[in-house]
One Martini backbone bead per residue (centre of mass of N, CA, C, O) as a GRO file, in nm:
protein
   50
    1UNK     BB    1   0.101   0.034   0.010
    2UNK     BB    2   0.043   0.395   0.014
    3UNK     BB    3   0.236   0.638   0.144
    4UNK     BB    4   0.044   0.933   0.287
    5UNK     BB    5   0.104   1.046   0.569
    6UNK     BB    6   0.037   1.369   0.602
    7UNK     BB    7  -0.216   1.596   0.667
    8UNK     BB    8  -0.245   1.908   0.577
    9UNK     BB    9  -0.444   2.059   0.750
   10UNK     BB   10  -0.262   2.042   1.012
   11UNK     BB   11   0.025   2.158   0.886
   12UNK     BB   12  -0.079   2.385   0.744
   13UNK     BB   13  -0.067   2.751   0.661
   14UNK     BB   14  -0.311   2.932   0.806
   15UNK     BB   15  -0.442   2.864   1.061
   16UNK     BB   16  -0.712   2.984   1.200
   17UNK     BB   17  -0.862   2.971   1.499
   18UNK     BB   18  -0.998   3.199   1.637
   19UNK     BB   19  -1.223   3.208   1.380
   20UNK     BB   20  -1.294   2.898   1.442
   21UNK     BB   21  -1.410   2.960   1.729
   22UNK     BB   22  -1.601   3.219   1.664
   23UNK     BB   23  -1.761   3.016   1.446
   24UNK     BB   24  -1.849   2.836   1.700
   25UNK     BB   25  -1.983   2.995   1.833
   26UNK     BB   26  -2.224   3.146   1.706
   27UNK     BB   27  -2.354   2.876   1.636
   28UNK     BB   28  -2.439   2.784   1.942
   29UNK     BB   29  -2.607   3.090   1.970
   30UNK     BB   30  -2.798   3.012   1.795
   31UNK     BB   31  -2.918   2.793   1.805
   32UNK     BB   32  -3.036   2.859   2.112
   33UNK     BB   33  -3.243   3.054   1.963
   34UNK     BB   34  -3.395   2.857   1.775
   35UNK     BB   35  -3.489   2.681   2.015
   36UNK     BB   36  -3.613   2.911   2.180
   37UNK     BB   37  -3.812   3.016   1.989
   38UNK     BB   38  -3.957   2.773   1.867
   39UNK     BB   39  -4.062   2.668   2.151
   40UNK     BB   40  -4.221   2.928   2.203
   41UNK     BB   41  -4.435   2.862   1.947
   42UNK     BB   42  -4.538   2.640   2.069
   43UNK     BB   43  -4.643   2.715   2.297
   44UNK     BB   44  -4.851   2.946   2.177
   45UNK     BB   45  -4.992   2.760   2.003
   46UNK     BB   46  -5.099   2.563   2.257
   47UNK     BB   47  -5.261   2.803   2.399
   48UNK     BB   48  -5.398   2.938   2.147
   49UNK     BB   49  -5.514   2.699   1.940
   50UNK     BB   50  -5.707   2.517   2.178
   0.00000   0.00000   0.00000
């Protein structure tokens, strides 16, 4: 079998980690809050609606 080596992406030069750590909390922080809409909205759903 033929040796693949190291993977290229772990030491690539230029890779900005808290640009990606910046963009994994954002994310975080919207799904939290599109849970918490939804949420909201189906429980007024539930009270309205009924």
């Amino acid at each position: 079998m033929a040796d693949h080596g190291t993977p290229k992406y772990s030491t690539a030069p230029g890779n900005d980690y808290a640009e990606h750590e910046s963009t994994y909390n954002l994310f975080i922080w919207l799904t939290k809050w599109t849970i918490g809409i939804v949420a909201a909205v189906l429980v007024m759903m539930f009270l309205f609606l009924t």
